[in-house]
Every structure is written in structure tokens, then in C-alpha cells.
C-alpha positions in Angstrom: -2.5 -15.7 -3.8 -4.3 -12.6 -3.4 -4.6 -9.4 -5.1 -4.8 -5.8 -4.8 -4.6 -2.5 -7.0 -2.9 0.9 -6.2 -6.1 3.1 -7.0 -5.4 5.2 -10.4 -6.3 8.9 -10.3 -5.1 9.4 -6.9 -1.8 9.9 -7.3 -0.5 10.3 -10.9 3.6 9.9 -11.1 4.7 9.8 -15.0 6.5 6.8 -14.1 2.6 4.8 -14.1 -0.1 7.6 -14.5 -1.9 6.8 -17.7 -3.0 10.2 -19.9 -6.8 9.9 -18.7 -6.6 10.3 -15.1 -5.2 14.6 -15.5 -9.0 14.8 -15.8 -10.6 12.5 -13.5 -12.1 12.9 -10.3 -14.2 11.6 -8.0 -16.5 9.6 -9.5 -13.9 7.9 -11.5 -11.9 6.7 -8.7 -15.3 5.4 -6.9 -16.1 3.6 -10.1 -12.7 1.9 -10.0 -12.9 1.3 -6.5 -16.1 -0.3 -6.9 -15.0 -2.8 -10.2 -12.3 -3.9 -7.7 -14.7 -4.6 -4.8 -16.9 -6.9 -7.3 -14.0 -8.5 -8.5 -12.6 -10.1 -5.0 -9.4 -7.6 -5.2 -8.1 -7.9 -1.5 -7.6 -4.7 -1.5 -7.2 -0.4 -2.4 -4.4 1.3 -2.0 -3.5 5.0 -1.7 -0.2 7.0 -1.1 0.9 9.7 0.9 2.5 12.9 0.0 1.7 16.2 2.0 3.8 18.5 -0.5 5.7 17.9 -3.8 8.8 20.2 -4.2 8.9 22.2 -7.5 12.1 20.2 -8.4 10.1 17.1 -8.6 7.0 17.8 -10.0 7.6 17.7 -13.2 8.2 13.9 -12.7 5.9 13.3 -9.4 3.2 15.8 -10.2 1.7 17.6 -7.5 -1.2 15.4 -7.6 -1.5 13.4 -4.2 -4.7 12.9 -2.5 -5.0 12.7 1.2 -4.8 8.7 2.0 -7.0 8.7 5.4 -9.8 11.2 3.6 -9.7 9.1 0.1 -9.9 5.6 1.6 -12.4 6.7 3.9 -14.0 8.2 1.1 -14.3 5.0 -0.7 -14.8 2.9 2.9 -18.2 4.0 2.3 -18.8 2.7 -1.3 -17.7 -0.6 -0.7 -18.4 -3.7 0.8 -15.1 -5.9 1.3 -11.9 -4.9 0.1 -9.3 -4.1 2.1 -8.2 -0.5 2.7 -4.3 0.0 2.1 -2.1 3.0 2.7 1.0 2.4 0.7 2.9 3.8 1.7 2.1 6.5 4.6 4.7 8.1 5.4 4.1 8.3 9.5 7.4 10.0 10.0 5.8 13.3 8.7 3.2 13.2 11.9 3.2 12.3 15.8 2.0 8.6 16.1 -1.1 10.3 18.4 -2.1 12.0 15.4 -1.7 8.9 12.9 -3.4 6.7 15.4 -5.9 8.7 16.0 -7.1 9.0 11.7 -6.4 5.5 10.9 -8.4 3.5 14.1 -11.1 6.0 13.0 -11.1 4.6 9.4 -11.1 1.4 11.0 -14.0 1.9 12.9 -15.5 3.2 10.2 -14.7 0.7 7.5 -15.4 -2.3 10.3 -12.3 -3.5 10.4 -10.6 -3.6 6.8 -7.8 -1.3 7.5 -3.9 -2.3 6.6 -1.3 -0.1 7.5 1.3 0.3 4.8 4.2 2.2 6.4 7.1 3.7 4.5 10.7 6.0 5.5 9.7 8.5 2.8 12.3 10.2 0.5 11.5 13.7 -0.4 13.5 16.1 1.6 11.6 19.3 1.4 8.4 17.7 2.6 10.0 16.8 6.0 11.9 20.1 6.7 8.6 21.9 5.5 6.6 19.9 8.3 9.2 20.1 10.9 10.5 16.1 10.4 14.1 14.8 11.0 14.8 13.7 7.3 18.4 12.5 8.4 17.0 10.3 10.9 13.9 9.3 9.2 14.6 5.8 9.3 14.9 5.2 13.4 11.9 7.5 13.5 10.0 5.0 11.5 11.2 2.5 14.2 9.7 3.9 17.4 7.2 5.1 15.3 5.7 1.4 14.4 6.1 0.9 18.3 4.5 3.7 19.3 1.5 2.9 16.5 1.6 -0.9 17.8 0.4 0.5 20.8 -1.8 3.6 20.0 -3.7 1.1 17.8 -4.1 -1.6 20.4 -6.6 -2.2 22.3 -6.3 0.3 25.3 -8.6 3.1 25.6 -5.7 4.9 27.2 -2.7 3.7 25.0 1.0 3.8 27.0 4.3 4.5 24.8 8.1 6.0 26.6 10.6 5.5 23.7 13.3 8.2 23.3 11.3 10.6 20.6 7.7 10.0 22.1 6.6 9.7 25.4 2.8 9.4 26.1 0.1 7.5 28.5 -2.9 8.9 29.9 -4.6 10.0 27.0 -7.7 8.0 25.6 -8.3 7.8 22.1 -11.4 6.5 21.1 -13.2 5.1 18.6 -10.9 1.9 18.7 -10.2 0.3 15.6 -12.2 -2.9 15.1 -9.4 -5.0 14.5 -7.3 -6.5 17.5 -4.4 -6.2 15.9 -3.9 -3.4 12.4 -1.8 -5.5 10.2 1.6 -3.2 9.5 2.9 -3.6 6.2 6.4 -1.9 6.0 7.5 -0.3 2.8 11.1 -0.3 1.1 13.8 -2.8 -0.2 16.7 -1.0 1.1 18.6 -3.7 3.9 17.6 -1.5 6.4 13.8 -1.4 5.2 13.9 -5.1 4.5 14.8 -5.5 8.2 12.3 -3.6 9.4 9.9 -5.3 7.6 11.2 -8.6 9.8 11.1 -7.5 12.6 8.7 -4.8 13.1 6.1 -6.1 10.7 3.3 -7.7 9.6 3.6 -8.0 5.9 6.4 -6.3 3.3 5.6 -4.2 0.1 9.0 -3.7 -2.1 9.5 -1.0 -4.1 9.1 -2.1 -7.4 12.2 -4.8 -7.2 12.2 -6.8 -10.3 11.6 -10.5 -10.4 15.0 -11.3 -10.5 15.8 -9.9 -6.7 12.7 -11.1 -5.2 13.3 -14.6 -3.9 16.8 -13.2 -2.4 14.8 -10.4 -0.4 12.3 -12.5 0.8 14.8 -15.2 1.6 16.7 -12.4 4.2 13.0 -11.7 5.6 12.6 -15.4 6.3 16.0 -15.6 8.0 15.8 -12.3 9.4 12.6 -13.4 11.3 13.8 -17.2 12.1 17.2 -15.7 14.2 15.0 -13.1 15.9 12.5 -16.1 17.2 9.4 -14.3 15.4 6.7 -16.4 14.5 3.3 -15.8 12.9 1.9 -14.6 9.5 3.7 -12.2 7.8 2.3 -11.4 4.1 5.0 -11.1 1.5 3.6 -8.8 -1.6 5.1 -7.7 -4.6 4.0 -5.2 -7.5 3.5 -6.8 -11.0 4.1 -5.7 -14.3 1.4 -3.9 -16.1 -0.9 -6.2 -17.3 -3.8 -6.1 -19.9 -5.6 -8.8 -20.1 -6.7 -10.3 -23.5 -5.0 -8.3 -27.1 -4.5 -5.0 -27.1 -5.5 -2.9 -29.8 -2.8 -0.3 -29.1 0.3 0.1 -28.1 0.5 -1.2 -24.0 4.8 -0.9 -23.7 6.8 -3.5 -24.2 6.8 -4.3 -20.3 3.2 -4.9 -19.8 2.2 -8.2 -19.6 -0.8 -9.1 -21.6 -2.5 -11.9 -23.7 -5.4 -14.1 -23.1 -6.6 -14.9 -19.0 -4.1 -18.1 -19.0 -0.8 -15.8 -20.4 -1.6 -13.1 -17.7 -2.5 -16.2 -14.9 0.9 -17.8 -15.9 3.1 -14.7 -15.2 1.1 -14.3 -12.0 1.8 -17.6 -10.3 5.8 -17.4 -10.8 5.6 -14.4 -8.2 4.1 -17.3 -5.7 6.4 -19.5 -6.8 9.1 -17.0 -5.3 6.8 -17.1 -1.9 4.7 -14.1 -2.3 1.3 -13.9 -0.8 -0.3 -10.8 -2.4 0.4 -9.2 -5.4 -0.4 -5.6 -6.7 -1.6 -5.5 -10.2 -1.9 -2.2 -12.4 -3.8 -2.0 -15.5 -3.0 -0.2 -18.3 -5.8 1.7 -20.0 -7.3 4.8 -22.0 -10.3 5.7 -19.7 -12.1 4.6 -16.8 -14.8 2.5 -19.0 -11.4 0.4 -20.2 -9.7 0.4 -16.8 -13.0 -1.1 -15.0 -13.4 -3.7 -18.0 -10.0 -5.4 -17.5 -10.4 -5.4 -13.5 -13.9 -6.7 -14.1 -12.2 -9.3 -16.9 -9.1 -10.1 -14.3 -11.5 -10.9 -11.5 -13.6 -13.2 -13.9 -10.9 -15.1 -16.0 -7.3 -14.5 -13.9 -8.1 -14.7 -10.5 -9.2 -18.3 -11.0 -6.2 -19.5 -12.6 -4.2 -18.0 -9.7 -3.1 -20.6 -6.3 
């Protein structure tokens, strides 16, 4: 089962941002980036907001980096994770435009991009930029199709679906990848089959344990009554964790204990069928956030299938 982190610093929600990142920068998200590269994390991942309305940022903050600048950013200071937009919210922007930032972090990063698409959900950021909010979910459809195909392999990629119509136009550099895994977001019915059907991999939204192996179960089906075969990656997004005791108050949620507690937990979510799981750390700085990935990848990872 492989694992992968949602990058702290970069965006910084109250529902997960820890006290320490208000201050941070850049240098703490590269160190963090580059713990989780030594310690075989599969991957980074960064979300996508353009604009926070002020009715939400109390609770969202207005603090939302760029997903194409940041994990090109960090492309360049490591060696072999994975580079995850979770979700981006490709709605907000022609597929031309997408295509054309994300095979260029491709080509940059040789090949370690996964696209992590999502509906999004804030209103005011899709009326601001011009987006159908209404209709934001069968504008994620054709825009997956239109993405399969801007990210292909053609120099001159070829798309005529009802909201986009293009061919003729070469994009270039190509990613390196044949084929850009797409993870869809969201664990509504409709995102769920989405996910089937359109692609690669699923990332819920934070479902509890208890409604996983029902969700994954309609994916399964989903895909078996539409005749779609090949790998699909199944993820879901842990419980804080700290591994080892805690010398301070980590929530009653967070899952922690010595490497074999924190393994345990771990290996139920594969149990359920899950592939790749997103792990979150809780911590008071940087220096305690890069111990316990460093500590995960030395003592957890090994215990995990």
C-alpha cells in the first residue's frame, strides 16, 4: 500500500492547518517536501483555490498556493515522489490552458505527474472567473475528455464535445508519460461515478472508515457493468497520525503510538481495498513535522502490505 502526504503550509484550512504553518514559507514546505522524498512517500499533493470569498475565510483562510507553480516548484528539489494536484479544480479553466501547465510540469518533473481532478464547491470563485457553477459537474465530464486528449500523445491534440471544440493547435512540450493518471475527487454518487468511469484512480473526501468498503464496492461494480478494465488506484485520507507518544495534546482522533499501533490502523484501510493512502501529521514546527515523516518512512512504511 503506498503512501502520500497533502503538503502542509500550502494551504491552511482550520479544519487541518496546524498553528506553525501562519508563518512558514518556502523553505519550510521544501524541507517537508524533501523528508517525504527520502522517506519513499509516493507522493506531494497540493490544492487548488484561485479566490476565497470573504464568507469563508474565516474557516478556509485565504491561504492557497498556486498547485502548477508549487509542485513545479518542489519538481526541482526532488528526486522521486510523485507530484499530485488534489484536487484541481479544471472547471475554473479551458482544458487548453490546463493541458498546457500540467504536460509542462510533466516534462519537467520527467514524468511524475498525477492529475487529481475535483467539481469544486465555492460559488463565488466560478462566477468571479466566468465558470458555470450550476453545471460544474458535466463540465468536469468533457473536461476529463477533453484533458484525456490534450494530454495524449498528439502534438496537435483533437477534442469536439458540446462546451469545447478544438484541433489544429499543437501544444508542445508533451508530458513524458503516455498516459497522465486522472484521479477524480469527491464521494458524492455522481463523483463516485465519475471516478469509474472517467478515471484512473479515486480520492474521497474525507469519508470515514465506516463508508469506505461500500464506496469502493459501487466503483468496482460501476466499472465491471461499463466493461472497464485496467488499474484504477483506490486512495483514502487517514486519520492524523503521530507516530510514537506524544508529549502534548494531538486530539482525540489522531492516531498515534509506537510504529506497530500506527502500522496496524494503516493496513485496515487495505483490508477495505485501498491502494494509497494520504497520511497527515500532526506537529508544532517543521523540525517535528520532518521527524515523524522521517520516523513513518523508517518504522511504518515497513509494517504496511
Amino acid at each position: 500500500m503506498a503512501y502520500g502526504i497533502q503538503l502542509p503550509v500550502q494551504s491552511q484550512s482550520t479544519i487541518y492547518a496546524e498553528p506553525w504553518e501562519a508563518a512558514a514559507g518556502p523553505e519550510d514546505l521544501l524541507a517537508v517536501a524533501r523528508a517525504a522524498d527520502r522517506a519513499g512517500f509516493a507522493y506531494l499533493a497540493c490544492c487548488d483555490h484561485v479566490a476565497v470569498p470573504r464568507r469563508l475565510a474565516s474557516a478556509m483562510s485565504t491561504v492557497w498556493y498556486d498547485p502548477v507553480a508549487t509542485l513545479a516548484f518542489l519538481a526541482a528539489a526532488t528526486g522521486r515522489t510523485r507530484l499530485l494536484s488534489h484536487v484541481a479544480v479544471v472547471g475554473l479553466r479551458h482544458p487548453l490552458l490546463t493541458a498546457k501547465q500540467y504536460a509542462t510540469l510533466d516534462h519537467l518533473s520527467g514524468g511524475r505527474l498525477v492529475l487529481g481532478v475535483g467539481a469544486g464547491h465555492v460559488r463565488e470563485e466560478f462566477e468571479a472567473l466566468g465558470a458555470d457553477f450550476e453545471r460544474r459537474g458535466a463540465v468536469l465530464d468533457e473536461t476529463i475528455d477533453a484533458l484525456r486528449a490534450a494530454l495524449g500523445p498528439e502534438e496537435f491534440p483533437e477534442h469536439h464535445g458540446k462546451l469545447y471544440d478544438f484541433e489544429g493547435l499543437g501544444q508542445r512540450p508533451r508530458p513524458v508519460q503516455d498516459r497522465v493518471p486522472v484521479w477524480v475527487g469527491g464521494s458524492s454518487p455522481a463523483a463516485l461515478r465519475r471516478a469509474a468511469l472517467k478515471g484512473d484512480g479515486w480520492l474521497p473526501q474525507g469519508d470515514p472508515r465506516g463508508v469506505l468498503p461500500d464506496r469502493i464496492a459501487r466503483i468496482r461494480r460501476l466499472r465491471e457493468e461499463a466493461g472497464i478494465e485496467g488499474p484504477f488506484t483506490v486512495g483514502a485520507i487517514a486519520e492524523p497520525l503521530y507516530v510514537g507518544t506524544p508529549g502534548w495534546d494531538v486530539g482525540r482522533r489522531t492516531v498515534s503510538g509506537p510504529a506497530g499501533a500506527v502500522a496496524e490502523s494503516l493496513r485496515a484501510y487495505r483490508a477495505m481495498g485501498v491502494d494509497q493512502v494520504q497520511v497527515r501529521f500532526r506537529s508544532r514546527s517543521r523540525t517535528e513535522l520532518a521527524a515523524q515523516i522521517e520516523q513513518f518512512g523508517e518504522e511504518v512504511a515497513p509494517l504496511l502490505p
